[in-house]
N, C-alpha and C positions, 0 to 999 in steps of 0.2 A: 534693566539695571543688573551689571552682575556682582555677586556679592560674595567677599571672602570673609570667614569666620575664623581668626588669630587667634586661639584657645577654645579648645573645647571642653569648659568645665562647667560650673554651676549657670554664669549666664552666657557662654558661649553656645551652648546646647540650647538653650531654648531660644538663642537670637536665631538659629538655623533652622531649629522647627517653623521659627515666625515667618520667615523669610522664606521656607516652602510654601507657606501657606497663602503667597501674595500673588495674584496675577499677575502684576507689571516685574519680578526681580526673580532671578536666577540665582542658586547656591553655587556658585564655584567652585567651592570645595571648604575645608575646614582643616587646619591643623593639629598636633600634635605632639607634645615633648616624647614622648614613647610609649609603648605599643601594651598599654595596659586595658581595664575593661570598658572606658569610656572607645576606647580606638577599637575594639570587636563592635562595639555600639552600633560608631558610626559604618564602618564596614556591613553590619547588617541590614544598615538602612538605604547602600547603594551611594551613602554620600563620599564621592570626592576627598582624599585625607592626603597630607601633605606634610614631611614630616618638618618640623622648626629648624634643629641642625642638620646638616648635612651627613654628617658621620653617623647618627643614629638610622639613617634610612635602612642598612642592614638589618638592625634590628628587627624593625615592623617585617619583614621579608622573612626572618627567622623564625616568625610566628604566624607565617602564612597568609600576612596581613598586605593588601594592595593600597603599595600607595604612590602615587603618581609626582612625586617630586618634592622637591624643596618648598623653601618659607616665597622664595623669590620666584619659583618659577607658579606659585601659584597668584604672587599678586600681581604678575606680569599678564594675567588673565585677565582682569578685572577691572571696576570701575571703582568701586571702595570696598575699602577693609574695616571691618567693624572689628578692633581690637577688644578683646576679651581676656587679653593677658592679668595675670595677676597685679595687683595696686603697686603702683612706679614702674612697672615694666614697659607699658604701651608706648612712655615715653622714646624708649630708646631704639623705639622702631620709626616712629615719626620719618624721618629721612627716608629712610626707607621703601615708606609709603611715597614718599614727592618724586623721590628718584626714579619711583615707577609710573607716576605718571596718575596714581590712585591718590584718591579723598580718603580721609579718614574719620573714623566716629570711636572718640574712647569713652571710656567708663571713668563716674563716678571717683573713682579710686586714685584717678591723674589725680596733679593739679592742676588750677582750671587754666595756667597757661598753657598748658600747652594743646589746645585750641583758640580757636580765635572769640569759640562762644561757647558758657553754658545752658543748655537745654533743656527748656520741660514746654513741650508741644503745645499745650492750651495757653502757655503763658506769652512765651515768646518766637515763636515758628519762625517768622519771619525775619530776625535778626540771620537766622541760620542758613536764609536759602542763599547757594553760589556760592558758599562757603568751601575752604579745603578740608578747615579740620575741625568739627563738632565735637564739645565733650556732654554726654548726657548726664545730668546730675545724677548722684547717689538714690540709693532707694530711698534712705532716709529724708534725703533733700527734693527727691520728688516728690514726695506724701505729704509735705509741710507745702509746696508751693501749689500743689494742684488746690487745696486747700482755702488756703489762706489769700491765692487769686481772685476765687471767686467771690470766699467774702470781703473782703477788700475793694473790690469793681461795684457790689451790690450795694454795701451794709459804712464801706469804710470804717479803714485799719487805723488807729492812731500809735497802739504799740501794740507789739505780741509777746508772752512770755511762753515757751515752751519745754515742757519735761519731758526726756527721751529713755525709755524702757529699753534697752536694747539688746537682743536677740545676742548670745554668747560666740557662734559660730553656725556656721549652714550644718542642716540634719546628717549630714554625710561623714560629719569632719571628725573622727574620734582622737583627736591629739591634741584640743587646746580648750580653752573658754575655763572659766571657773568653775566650780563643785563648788556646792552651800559654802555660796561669796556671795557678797556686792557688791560691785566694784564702782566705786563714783572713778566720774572722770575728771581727776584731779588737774593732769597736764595742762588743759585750755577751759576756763570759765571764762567770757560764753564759749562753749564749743565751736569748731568749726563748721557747724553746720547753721551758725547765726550767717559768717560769711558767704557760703555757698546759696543759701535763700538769695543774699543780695545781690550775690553774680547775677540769679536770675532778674530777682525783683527787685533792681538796687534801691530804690526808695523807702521801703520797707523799715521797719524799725521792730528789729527782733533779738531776744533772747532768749538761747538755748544752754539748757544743762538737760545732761544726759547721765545715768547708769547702768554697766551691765550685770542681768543676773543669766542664771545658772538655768537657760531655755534655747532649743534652739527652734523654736516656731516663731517668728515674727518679728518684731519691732511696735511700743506701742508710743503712742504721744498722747501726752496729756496738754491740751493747749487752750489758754487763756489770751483773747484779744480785746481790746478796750477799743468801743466803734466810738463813732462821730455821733454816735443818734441811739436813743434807747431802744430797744425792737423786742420785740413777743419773742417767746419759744418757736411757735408757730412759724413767725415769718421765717425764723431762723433754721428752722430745718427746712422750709421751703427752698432756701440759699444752698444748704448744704446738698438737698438731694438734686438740685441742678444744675452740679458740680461735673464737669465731664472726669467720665473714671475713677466715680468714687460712687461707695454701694453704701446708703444706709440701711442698717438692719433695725428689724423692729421687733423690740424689747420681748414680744409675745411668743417669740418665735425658739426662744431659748440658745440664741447666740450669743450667748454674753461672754465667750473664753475666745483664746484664740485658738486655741484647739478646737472648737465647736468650727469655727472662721473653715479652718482646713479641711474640715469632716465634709462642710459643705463643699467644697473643693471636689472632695473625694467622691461624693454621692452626686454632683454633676457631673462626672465622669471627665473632670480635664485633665488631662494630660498632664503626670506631676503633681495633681492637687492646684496646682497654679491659679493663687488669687491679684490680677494683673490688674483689678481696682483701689482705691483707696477705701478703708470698710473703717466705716462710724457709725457709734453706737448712738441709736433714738434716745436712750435711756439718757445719755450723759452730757445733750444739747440743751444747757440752759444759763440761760440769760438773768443780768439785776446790776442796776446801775451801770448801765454802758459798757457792761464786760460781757460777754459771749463766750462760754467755754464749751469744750467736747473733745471725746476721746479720742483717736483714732488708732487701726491696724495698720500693717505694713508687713507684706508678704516680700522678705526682701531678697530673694531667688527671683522673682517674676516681674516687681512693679513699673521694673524699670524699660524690659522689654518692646510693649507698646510705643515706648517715646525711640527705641532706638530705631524701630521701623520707620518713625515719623523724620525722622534726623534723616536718613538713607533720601528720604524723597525731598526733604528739603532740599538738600546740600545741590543737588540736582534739579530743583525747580520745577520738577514735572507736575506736581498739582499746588492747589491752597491747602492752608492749616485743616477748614474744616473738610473738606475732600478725601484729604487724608487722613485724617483720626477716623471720620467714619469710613475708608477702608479697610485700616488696620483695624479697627471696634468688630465691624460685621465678620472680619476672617477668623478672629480668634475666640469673635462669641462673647463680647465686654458688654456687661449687663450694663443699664443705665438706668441712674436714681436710688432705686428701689428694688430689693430682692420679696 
């Protein structure tokens, strides 16, 4: 499968790392708005770069930067384009994508019309395969469904309430997010990420409120489910750690921050720090009177990553759900259960 990368930013760059790392798919190459230090990057790495407009190709050449053509001539290559453009933008390539004859897979950040489905691989793979155009939930809407799937399938959901901690901007971005703020999200109660759960899991009954503070590691939820059946702590982390792509950590271990979450990142040596699991905390899985609560992280640079690999092979049908996650699990090294 060949595969083009339409932005190369926070999760552009690491869909192309993921996508080197596959047996079955080829990088085509990757894009570019201009010739700054993400574009030395990819040029160091031998990847294929392409510039978006056409008028700026001079540019990238003014800085001694190789790049092998247009937005067009590089999806003219390919089999799908895993758009990475910035939120509303993938939109307005869509056509684009058909006119050439390529599938596309956008991000979180669309809306979810414009695909035909949204995405979170252990949940619904199969809605997705022989599809044109897949959109992968949000980070934050992946970490609620990978979640709330399993115990829901095991334990049964009757309602969910969910509080969204949420991360100010990616670590890179020194021009926005609050300073000693708070910001509730006043605009939409429930938030939109009550909707985006039911795109995936539409029967589901969930509410979401969210605020952001003045961090940019992670995403955390605080989430409260009311099951069908009273259940132990016990059995309840049983559910949780066999969760696919979700890491429970244990209390003893002194990862109770989300900075401690990254360190580990850092001291397993991946790439980025990149935590591509959903990471709950032992400490904060307990149960009384048919409610189930527990925390969770959200590494939301990475988490989404994995589901976008698993989208690429859907849309194309080349393997099953479970086939595929365990491809994508073993190439990128996704711990399972228990760190």
């Amino acid at each position: 499968m060949r595969v083009a990368v339409n932005g190369y930013g926070t999760i552009g760059k690491r869909v192309a790392d993921a996508v080197l790392q596959q047996k079955d798919m080829d990088l085509a190459g990757v894009t570019k708005t201009r010739p700054d230090f993400g574009a030395k990057v990819a040029e160091s790495r031998r990847i294929p770069m392409y510039s978006v407009f056409p008028d700026r190709i001079n540019d990238f050449e003014k800085r001694g930067l190789s790049i092998q053509g247009c937005l067009g001539d590089l999806i003219s290559k390919t089999d799908v384009v895993v758009d990475c453009t910035p939120a509303g933008v993938g939109r307005t390539y869509r056509e684009s994508y058909a006119r050439h004859g390529s599938k596309g897979i956008f991000q979180g950040g669309e809306e979810a019309d414009v695909a035909e489905v949204t995405f979170v691989a252990q949940c619904n793979y199969e809605s997705a395969v022989g599809k044109r155009f897949v959109r992968v939930a949000s980070c934050n809407t992946t970490g609620l469904c990978r979640t709330l799937s399993t115990v829901d399938r095991s334990l049964g959901i009757g309602e969910v309430h969910a509080s969204l901690v949420r991360r100010a901007v990616d670590p890179f971005d020194s021009t926005r997010g609050p300073i000693d703020a708070i910001v509730p999200s006043c605009s939409s109660v429930p938030t939109h990420h009550s909707k985006d759960v039911r795109e995936v899991l539409p029967h589901l009954r969930i509410l979401t409120m969210a605020v952001t503070v003045p961090t940019k590691i992670m995403h955390v939820h605080m989430i409260a489910a009311r099951l069908s059946r009273e259940v132990s702590q016990d059995e309840a982390i049983d559910v949780l750690e066999a969760t696919p792509r979700t890491l429970v950590l244990d209390g003893r271990d002194r990862l109770e921050s989300t900075s401690k979450v990254m360190e580990l990142g850092r001291d397993l040596g991946r790439r980025r720090n990149d935590m591509w699991e959903t990471v709950v905390w032992e400490d904060t899985i307990t149960t009384s009177d048919h409610w189930l609560c527990w925390t969770q992280g959200v590494h939301q640079e990475a988490i989404v990553i994995p589901e976008v690999i698993d989208a690429i092979r859907a849309v194309f049908d080349s393997v099953d759900a479970e086939t595929s996650m365990n491809m994508t699990d073993r190439a990128l090294g996704i711990f399972q259960s228990r760190f």
